[in-house]
C-alpha positions as CSV (number, residue, x, y, z in Angstrom):
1,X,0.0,0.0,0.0
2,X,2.7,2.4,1.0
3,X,4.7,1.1,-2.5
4,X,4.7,4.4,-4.1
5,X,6.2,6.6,-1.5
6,X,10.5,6.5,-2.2
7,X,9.0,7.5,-6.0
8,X,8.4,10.7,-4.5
9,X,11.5,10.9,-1.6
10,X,9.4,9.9,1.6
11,X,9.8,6.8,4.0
12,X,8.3,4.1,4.7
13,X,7.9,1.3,6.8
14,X,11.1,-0.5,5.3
15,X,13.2,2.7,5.3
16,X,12.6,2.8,9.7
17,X,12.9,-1.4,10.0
18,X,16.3,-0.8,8.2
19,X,17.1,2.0,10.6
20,X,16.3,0.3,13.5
21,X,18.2,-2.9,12.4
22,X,20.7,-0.8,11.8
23,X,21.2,1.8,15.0
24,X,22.6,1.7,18.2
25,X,20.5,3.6,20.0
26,X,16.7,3.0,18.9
27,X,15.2,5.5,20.8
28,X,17.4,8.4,19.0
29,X,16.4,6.6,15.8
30,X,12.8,6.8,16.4
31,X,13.3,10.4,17.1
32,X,15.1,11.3,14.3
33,X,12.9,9.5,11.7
34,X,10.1,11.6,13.5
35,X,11.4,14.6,13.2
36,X,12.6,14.2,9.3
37,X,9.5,12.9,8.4
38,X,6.7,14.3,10.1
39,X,5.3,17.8,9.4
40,X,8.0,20.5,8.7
41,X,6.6,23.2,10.4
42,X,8.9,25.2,13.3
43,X,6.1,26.0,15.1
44,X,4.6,22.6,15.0
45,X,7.7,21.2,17.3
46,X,6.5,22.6,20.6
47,X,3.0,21.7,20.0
48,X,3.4,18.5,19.6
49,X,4.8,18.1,23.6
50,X,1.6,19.8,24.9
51,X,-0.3,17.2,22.9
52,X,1.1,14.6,24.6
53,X,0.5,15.7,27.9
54,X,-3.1,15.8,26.7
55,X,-2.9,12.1,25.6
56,X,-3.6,13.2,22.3
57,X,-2.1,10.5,20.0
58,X,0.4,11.7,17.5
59,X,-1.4,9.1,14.9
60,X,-4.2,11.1,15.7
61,X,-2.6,14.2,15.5
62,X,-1.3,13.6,12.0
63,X,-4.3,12.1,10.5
64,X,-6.4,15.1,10.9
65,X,-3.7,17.8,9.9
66,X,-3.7,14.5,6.9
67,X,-7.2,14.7,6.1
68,X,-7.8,18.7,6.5
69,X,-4.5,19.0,3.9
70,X,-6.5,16.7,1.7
71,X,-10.0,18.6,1.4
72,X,-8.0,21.9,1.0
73,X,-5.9,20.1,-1.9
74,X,-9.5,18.6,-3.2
75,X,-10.6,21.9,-3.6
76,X,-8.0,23.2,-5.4
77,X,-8.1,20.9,-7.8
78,X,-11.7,21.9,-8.4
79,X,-10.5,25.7,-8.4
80,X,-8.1,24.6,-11.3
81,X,-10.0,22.9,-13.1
82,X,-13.2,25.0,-13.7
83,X,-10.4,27.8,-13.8
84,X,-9.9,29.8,-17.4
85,X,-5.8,30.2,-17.2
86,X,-4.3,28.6,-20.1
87,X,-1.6,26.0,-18.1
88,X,-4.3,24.7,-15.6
89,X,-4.2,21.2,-17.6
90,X,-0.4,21.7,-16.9
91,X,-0.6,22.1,-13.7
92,X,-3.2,19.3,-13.2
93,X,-0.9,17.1,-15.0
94,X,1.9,18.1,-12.4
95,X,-0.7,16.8,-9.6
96,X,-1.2,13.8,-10.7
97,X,2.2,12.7,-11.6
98,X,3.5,13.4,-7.7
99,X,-0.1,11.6,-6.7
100,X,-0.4,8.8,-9.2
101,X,2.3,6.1,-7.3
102,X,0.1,6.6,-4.3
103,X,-3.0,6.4,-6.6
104,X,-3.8,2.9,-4.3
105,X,-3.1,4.3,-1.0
106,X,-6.6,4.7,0.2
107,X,-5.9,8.3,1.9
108,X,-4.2,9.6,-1.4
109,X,-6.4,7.7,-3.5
110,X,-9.5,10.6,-3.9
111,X,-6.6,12.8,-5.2
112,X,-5.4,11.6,-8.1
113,X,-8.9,10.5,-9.2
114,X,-10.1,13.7,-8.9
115,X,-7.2,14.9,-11.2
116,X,-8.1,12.4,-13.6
117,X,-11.6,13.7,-13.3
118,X,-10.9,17.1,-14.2
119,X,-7.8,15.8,-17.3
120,X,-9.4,16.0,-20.4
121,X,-6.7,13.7,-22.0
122,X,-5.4,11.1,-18.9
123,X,-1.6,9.9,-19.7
124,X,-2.6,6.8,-22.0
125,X,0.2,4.4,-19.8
126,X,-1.8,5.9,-16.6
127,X,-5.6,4.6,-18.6
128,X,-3.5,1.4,-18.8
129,X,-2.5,1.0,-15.1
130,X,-6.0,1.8,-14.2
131,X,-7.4,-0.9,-16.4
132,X,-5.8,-3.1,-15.8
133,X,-6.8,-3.2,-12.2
134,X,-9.8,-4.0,-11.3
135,X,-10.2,-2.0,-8.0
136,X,-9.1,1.5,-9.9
137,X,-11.2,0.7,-12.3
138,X,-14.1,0.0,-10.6
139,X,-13.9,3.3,-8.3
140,X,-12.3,5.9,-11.2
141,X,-15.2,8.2,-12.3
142,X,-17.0,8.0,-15.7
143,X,-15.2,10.7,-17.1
144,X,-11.8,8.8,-17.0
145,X,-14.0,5.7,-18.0
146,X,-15.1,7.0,-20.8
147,X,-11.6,7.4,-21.9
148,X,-10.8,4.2,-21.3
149,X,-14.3,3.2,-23.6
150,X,-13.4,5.0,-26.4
151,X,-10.8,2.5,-27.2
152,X,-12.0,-0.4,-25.9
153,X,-15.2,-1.1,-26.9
154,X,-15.2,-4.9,-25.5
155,X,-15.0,-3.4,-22.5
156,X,-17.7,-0.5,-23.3
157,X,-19.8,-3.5,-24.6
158,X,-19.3,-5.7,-21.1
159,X,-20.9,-2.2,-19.2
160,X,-23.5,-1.7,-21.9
161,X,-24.7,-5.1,-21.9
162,X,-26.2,-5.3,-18.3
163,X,-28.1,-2.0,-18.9
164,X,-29.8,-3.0,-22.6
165,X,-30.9,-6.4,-20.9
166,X,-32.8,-4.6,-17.9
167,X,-34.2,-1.8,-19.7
168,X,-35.2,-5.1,-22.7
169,X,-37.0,-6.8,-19.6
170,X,-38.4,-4.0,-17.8
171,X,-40.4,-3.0,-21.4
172,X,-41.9,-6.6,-21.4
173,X,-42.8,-6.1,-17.5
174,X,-44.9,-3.5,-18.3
175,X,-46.9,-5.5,-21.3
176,X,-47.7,-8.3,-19.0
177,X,-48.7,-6.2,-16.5
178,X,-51.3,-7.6,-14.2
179,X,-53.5,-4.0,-14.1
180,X,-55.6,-4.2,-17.4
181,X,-56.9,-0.9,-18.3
182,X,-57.7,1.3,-21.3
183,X,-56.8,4.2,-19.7
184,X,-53.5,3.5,-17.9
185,X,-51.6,1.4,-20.5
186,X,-48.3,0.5,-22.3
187,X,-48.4,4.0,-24.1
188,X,-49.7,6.2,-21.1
189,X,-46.9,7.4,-20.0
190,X,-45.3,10.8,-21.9
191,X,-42.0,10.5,-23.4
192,X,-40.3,12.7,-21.2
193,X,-41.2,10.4,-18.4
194,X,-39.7,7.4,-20.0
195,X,-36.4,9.1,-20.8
196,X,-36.2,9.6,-17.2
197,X,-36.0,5.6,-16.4
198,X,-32.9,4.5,-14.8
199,X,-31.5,2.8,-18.4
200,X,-31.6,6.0,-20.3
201,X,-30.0,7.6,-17.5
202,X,-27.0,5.8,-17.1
203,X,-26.1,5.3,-20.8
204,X,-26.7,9.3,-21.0
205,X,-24.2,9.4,-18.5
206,X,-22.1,7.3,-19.8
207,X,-21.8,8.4,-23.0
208,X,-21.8,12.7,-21.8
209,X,-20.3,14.2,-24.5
210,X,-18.2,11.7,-26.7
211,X,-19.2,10.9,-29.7
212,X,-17.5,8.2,-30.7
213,X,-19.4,6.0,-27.2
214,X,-22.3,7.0,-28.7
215,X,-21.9,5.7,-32.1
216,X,-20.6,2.5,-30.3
217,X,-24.0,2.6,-28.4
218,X,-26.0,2.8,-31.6
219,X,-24.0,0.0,-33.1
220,X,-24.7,-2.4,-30.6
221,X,-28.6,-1.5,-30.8
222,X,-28.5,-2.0,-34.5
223,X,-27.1,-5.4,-34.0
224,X,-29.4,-6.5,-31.0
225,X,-32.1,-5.4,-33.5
226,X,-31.3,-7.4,-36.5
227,X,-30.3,-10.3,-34.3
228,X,-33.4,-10.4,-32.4
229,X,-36.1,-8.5,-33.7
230,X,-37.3,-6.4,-30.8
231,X,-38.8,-3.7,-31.6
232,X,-37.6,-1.8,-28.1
233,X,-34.4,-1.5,-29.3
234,X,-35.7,0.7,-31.7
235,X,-37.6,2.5,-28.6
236,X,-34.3,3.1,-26.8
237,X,-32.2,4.4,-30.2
238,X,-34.7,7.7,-30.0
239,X,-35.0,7.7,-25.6
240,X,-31.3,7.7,-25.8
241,X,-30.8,10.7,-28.2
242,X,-33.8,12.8,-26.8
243,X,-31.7,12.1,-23.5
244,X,-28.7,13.8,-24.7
245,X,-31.3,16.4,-26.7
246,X,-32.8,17.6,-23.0
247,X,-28.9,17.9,-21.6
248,X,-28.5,19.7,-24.3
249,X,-25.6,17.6,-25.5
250,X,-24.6,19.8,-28.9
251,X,-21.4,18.0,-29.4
252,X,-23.3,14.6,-30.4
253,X,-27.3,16.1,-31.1
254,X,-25.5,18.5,-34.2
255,X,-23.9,15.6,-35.9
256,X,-26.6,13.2,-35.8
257,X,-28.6,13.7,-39.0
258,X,-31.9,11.7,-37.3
259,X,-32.2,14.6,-34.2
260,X,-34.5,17.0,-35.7
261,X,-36.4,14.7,-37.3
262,X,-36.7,12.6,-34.1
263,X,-37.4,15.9,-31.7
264,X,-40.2,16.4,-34.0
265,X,-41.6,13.0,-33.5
266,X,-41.3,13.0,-30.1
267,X,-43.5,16.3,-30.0
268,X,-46.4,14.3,-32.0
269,X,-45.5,11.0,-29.8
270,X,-46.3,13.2,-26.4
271,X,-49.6,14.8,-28.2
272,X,-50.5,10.9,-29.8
273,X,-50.8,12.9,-33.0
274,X,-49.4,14.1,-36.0
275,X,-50.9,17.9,-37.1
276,X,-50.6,19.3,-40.6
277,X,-47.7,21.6,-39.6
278,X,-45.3,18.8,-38.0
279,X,-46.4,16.4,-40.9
280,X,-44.9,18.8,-43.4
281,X,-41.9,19.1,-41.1
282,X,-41.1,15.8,-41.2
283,X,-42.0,15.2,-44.8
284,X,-39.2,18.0,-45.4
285,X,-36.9,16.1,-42.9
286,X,-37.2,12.6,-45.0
287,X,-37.3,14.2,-48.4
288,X,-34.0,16.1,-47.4
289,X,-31.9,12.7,-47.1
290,X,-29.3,13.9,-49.8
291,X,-28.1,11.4,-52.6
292,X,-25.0,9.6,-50.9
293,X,-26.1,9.5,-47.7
294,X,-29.5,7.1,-47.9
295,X,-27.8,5.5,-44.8
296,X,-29.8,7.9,-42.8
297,X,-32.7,6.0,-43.1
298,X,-31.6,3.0,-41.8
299,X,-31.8,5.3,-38.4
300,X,-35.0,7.0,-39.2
301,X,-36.6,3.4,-40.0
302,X,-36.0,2.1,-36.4
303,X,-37.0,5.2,-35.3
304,X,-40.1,4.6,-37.0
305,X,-40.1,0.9,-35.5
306,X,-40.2,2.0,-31.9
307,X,-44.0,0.7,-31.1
308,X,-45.0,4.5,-29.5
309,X,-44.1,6.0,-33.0
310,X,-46.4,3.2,-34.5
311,X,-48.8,3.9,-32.3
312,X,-48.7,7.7,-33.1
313,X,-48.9,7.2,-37.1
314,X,-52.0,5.0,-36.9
315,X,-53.6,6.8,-34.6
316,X,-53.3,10.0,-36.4
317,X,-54.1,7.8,-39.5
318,X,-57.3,6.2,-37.9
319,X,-58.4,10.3,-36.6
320,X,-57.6,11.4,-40.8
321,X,-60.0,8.4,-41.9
322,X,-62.9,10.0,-39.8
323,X,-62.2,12.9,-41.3
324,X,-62.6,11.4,-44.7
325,X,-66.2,9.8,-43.9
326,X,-67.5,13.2,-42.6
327,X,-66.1,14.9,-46.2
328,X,-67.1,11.9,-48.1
329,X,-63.7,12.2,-50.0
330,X,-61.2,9.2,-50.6
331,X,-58.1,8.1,-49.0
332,X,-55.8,9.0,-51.9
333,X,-56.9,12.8,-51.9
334,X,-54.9,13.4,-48.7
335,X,-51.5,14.0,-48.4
336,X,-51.4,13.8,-45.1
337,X,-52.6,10.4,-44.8
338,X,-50.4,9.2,-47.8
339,X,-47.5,10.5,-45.9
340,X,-48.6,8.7,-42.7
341,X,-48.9,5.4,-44.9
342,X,-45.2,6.8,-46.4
343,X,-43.5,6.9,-42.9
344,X,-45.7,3.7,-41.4
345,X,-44.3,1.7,-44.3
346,X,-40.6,2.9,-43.3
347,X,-40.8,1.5,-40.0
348,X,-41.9,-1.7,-40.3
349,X,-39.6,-2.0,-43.2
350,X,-36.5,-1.4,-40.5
351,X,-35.6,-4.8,-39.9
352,X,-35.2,-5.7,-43.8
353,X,-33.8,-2.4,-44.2
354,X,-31.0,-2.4,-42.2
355,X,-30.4,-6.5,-42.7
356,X,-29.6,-6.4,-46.2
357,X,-28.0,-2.9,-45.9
358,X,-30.1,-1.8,-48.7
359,X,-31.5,1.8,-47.9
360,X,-34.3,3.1,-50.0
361,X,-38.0,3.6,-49.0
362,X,-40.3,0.6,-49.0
363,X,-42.7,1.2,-52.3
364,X,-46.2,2.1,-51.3
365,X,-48.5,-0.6,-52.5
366,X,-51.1,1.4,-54.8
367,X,-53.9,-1.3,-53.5
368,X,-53.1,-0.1,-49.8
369,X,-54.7,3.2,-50.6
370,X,-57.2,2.3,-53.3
371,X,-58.8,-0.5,-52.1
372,X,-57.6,-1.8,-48.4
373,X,-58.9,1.7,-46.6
374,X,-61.9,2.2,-48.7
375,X,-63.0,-1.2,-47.3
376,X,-61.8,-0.2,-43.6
377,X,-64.2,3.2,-44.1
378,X,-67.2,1.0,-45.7
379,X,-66.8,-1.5,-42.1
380,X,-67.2,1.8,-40.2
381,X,-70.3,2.9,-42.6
382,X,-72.0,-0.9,-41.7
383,X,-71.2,-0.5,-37.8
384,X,-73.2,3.1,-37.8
385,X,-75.6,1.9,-40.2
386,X,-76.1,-1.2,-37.9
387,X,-76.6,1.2,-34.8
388,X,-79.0,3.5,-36.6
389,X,-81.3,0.8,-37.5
390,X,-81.6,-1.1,-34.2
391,X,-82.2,2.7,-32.5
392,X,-85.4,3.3,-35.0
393,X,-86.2,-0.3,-35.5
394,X,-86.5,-1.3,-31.4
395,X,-89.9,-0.4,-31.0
396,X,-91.1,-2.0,-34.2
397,X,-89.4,-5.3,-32.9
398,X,-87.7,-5.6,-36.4
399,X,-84.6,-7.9,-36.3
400,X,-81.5,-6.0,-38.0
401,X,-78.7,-8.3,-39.6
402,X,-75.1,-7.4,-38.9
403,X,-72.8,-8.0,-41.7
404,X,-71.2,-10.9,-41.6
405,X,-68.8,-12.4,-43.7
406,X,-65.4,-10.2,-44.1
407,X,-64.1,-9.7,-47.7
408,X,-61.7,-12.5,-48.9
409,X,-59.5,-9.8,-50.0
410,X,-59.8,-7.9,-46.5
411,X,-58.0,-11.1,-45.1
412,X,-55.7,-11.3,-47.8
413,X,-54.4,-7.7,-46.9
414,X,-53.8,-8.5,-43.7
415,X,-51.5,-11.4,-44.2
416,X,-49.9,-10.1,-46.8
417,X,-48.8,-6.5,-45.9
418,X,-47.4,-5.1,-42.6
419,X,-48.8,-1.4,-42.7
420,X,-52.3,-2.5,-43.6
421,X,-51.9,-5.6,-40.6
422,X,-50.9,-2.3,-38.5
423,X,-54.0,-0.4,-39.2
424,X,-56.3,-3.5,-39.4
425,X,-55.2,-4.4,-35.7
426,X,-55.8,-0.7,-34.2
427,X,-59.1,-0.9,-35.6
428,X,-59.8,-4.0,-34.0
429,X,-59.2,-2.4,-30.6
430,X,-61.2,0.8,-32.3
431,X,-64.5,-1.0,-32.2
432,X,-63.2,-2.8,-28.6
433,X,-63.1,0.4,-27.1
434,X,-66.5,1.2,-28.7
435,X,-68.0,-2.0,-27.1
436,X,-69.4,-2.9,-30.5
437,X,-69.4,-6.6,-30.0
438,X,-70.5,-7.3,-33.4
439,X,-67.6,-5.4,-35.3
440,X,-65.3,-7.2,-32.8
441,X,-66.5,-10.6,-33.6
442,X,-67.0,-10.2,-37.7
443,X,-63.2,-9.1,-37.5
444,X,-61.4,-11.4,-35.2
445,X,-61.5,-14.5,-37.8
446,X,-59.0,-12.8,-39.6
447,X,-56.9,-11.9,-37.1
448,X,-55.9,-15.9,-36.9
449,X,-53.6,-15.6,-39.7
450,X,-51.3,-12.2,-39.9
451,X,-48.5,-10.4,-41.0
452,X,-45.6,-12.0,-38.9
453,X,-48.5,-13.4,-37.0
454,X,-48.6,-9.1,-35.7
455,X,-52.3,-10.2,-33.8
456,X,-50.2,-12.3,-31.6
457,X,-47.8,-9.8,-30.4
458,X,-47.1,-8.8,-27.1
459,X,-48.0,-5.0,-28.2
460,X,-51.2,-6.0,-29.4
461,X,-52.4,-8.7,-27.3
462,X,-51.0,-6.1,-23.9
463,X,-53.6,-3.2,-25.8
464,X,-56.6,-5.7,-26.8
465,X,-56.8,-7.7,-23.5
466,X,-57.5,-4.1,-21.7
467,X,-59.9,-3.2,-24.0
468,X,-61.5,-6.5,-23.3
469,X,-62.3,-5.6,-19.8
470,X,-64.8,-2.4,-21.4
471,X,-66.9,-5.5,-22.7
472,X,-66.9,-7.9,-19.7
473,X,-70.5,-8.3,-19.5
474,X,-70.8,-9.8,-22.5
475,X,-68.7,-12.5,-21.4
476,X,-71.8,-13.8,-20.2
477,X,-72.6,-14.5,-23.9
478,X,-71.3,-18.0,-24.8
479,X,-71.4,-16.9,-28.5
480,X,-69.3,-14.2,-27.2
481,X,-66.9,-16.2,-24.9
482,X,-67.0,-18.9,-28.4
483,X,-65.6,-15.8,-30.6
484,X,-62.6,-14.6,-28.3
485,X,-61.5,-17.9,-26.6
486,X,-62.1,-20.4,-29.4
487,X,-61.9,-17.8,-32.3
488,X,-59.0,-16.1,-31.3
489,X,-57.0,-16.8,-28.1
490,X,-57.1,-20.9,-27.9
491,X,-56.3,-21.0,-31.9
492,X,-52.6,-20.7,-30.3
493,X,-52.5,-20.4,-26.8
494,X,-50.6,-23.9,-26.6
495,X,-47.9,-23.3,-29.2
496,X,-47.5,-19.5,-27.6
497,X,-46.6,-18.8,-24.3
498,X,-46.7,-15.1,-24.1
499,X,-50.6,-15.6,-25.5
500,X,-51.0,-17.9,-22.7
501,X,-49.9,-15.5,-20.4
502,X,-52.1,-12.8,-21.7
503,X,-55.5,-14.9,-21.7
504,X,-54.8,-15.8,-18.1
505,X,-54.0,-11.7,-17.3
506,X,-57.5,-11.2,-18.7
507,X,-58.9,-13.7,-17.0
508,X,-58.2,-12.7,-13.6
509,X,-59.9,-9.7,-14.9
510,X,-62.8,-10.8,-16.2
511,X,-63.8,-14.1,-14.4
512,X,-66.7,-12.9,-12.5
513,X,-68.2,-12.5,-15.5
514,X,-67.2,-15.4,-17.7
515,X,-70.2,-18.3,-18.1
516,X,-69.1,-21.0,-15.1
517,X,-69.2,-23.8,-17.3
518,X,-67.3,-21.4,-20.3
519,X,-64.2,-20.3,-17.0
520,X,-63.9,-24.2,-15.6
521,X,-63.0,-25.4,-19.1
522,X,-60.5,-22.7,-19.6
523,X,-59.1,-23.3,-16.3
524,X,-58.3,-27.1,-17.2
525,X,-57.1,-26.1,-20.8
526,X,-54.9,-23.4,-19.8
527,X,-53.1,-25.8,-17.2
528,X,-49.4,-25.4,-17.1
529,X,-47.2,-27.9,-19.3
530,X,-44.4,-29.1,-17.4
531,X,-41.9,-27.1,-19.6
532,X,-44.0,-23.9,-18.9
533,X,-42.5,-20.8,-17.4
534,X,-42.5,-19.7,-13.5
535,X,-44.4,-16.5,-14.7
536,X,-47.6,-18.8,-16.6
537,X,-47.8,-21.3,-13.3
538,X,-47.8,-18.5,-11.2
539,X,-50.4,-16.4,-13.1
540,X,-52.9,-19.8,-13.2
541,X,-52.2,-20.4,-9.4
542,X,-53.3,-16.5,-9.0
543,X,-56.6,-17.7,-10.9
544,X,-56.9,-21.0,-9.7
545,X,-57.2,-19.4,-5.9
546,X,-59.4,-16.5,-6.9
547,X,-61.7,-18.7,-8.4
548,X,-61.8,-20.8,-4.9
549,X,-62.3,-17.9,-2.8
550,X,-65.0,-16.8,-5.1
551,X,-66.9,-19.8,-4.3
552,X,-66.5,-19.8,-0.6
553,X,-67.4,-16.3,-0.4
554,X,-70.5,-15.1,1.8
555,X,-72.0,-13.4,-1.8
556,X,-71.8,-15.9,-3.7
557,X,-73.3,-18.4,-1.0
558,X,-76.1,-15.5,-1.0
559,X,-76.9,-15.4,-4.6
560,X,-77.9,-19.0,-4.1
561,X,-80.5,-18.5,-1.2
562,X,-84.0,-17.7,-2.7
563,X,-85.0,-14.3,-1.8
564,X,-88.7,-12.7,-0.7
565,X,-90.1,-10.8,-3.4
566,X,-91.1,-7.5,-2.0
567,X,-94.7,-6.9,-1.9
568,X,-94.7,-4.2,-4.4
569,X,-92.3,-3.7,-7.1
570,X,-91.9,-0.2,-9.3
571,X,-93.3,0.2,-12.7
572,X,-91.0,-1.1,-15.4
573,X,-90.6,1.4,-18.3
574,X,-89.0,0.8,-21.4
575,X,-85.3,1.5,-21.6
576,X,-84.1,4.2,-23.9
577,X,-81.6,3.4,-26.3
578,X,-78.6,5.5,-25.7
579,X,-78.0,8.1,-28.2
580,X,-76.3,7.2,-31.8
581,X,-72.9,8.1,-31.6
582,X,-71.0,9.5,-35.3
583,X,-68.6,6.9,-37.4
584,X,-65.8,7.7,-34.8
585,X,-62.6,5.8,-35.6
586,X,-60.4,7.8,-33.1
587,X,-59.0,6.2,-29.8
């Protein structure tokens, strides 16, 4: 520990053994060695008697003068370092060469790591000593990390790696969440909020100003990306540079080509809409990509990928489609919806984009636009036709047929193309949120077979089993329960766990209301395989035990006792149909 100190002129505990070994008289040894080596200060000498008599330690003595010496020389340092004179690295460099051999004394330690700190170029032989040991290392601050990053990016990748697998697993906590709701979900929270999280933090810190970590970072969410297709990889590529954006990070934000067009993004992201004005914006931003430099997109694609900018697109393309019923004017007269198709299509072209390393807007299928929407709008034309008959038609006790059967080429749309299997799903969970139980069942057929089987996503299946819970009544229905469980849910809940583990989070929702007969066969077919997760056997456990205290409980025993009927009972009028709401397709 005390290694470093002849470097630098001073004694240690060998110098003294020798003199002792060596001396005649010990006690005159001792003496001298404590006079040429303690503090040389006159004035300290007859101090140091009157101490004594107070029983006052010496060790004592010297260890506060030590560590008083050592904040005063701290905070010089700092005065250095934020100073403006022109040799203050100099002079910092100066410091640390007398301080570095004691760099592991733990006294003299904070020193020269607090020169480091404040060294905007560390000695490279010095980065070397301190990597090379894993205690410096692991107590040196970020700053002199970072320097030791930049050139090492095995290392950069072993500190990196911890953080991308956390912030991987805490986005696929909060889609199996067990709270199902509509209006607290997966896309509630604002996106200044979620570039607050602990992840984005730390790799903000990490990477402060340097450009080159940050590129390093990018690289290794590119290749997590391709290798395994998560699209919140693509979420944390814009958290991260909106990060550095709110620091105010100029050094990296000016250089990389994707920030304005991903600050302007994040503005429609927080309102869950994209205006006229911030469409043209960002039109201007992905018509600017200059020949030469079509690599942008590769960036702007995942950008495009992260699920709350796919959320925002069709949204805002589900809010210009109502817009289009109440002008009665086609999809292919707005530009604004074209260019929401335009930047819908570059997103979930990311994957392939950046895989084969060819970078050039997807083509716009012509068919998407002339024929897929036009057949979305006439769906929402047969639910508000439906609505308006059954209002005038109740008191006439006229029976009013809901269109059934879905077009062949409807299904064929949404197998075959990832921007209209996008907007098909969102309005599925439209006309959830609407409660229109027979738009919901008339669609979910051809949500069995999708795009990438989309329907089955986490995402989507987090979204539709909240949306659920606004129609629980009619799981009651066993045409209803028939539709969802056997229609939609059961078609794979064996072969996919994460569907598994959704039906049972909706379940524990909803089981109240679910026929008895219709919950107890779902209770034995949902059963955990042996080579099922932790997370599935304890979710069915959860229902299992609810479903047992259900039946012990005072209520239910209740329910089953027959009842007095009173002696009078009110006059029963007829209900009034609630009031016909317009083709709304918003959310």
């Amino acid at each position: 520990m005390f290694a470093g100190l002849p470097e630098l002129g001073i004694s240690n505990g060998e110098d003294l053994k020798e003199t002792l070994t060596n001396c005649t008289e010990p006690l005159k040894a001792i003496d001298q060695f404590q006079t040429e080596n303690g503090i040389l200060l006159p004035s300290l000498q007859s101090a140091l008697p009157f101490l004594d008599l107070h029983g006052t330690p010496r060790l004592e003595f010297h260890q506060s003068v030590f560590d008083e010496l050592r904040e005063k020389l701290l905070e010089r340092v700092a005065v250095i370092a934020e100073g403006k004179d022109e040799d203050r690295y100099t002079k910092l460099e100066e410091l640390l060469e007398k301080s570095f051999p004691l760099v592991k004394m733990p006294s003299i330690q904070p020193v020269a790591m607090r020169v480091m700190k404040h060294l905007p170029k560390v000695p490279e032989k010095k980065l070397k000593l301190v990597m090379a040991d894993k205690d410096l290392y692991r107590v040196c601050d970020v700053e002199v990390k970072r320097q030791i990053w930049q050139d090492n990016q095995a290392l950069f990748g072993d500190e990196v790696s911890p953080l991308l697998k956390q912030y991987i697993v805490e986005k696929e906590n909060a889609l199996f969440s067990s709270d199902l709701s509509v209006l607290h979900n997966f896309f509630s929270s604002s996106p200044k909020t979620r570039r607050q999280g602990e992840v984005v933090q730390k790799l903000t810190q990490m990477i402060g100003k340097n450009v080159k970590l940050y590129d390093m970072v990018l690289q290794f969410l590119r290749t997590l990306f391709l290798r395994t297709r998560n699209v919140h990889y693509c979420t944390l590529r814009a958290e991260l540079l909106m990060s550095l954006h709110d620091l105010d990070i100029s050094e990296i934000c000016t250089i990389d080509p994707c920030h304005k067009f991903t600050w302007c993004l994040d503005a429609c992201i927080r309102e869950k809409f994209v205006d006229a004005k911030r469409a043209r914006e960002l039109q201007g931003f992905l018509d600017g990509v200059k020949k030469g430099q079509e690599q942008v997109l590769g960036d702007l694609s995942m950008i495009l990928c992260d699920p709350f900018a796919t959320n925002t697109l069709v949204l805002s393309t589900i809010r210009n489609l109502q817009d289009l019923v109440s002008q009665e004017a086609l999809p292919r007269d707005s530009p604004d919806l074209l260019l929401l198709l335009r930047m819908l299509s570059l997103g979930q072209g990311a994957w392939d984009m950046i895989d084969s390393q060819v970078f050039k807007e997807p083509r716009l299928e012509p068919e998407l636009v002339t024929k897929f929407l036009p057949t979305l709008l006439s769906f929402v034309v047969d639910d508000y036709t439906f609505t308006v008959d059954q209002k005038l038609l109740v008191e006439e006790k006229i029976p009013v047929t809901y269109p059934s059967a879905l077009p062949e080429y409807f299904t064929k749309f949404l197998q075959d193309s990832r921007v209209a299997c996008e907007m098909g799903l969102y309005y599925v969970l439209h006309v959830t949120k609407q409660r229109n139980k027979n738009a919901l069942q008339r669609l979910l057929p051809a949500l069995v077979e999708t795009h990438n089987d989309q329907a089955f996503g986490d995402v989507f299946l987090h979204l539709f089993t909240g949306t659920l819970t606004l129609l629980a009544e009619e799981f009651g229905s066993e045409d209803f329960c028939s539709a969802v469980f056997d229609g939609f849910f059961l078609t794979t809940c064996s072969s996919r766990e994460n569907v598994h583990r959704h039906l049972l989070r909706l379940l524990l929702q909803i089981h109240p209301k679910v026929l008895p007969t219709r919950i107890e066969t779902l209770v034995k077919s949902l059963e955990p395989s042996k080579q099922a997760s932790d997370a599935v056997r304890e979710l069915h456990t959860q229902l299992v035990d609810k479903l047992d205290s259900q039946k012990k409980s005072p209520a239910n025993v209740a329910e089953t006792t027959p009842m007095e009927l009173p002696v009078a009972t009110p006059a029963l009028t007829p209900t009034t149909p609630p009031p016909v709401a317009s083709p709304s397709l918003s959310s």
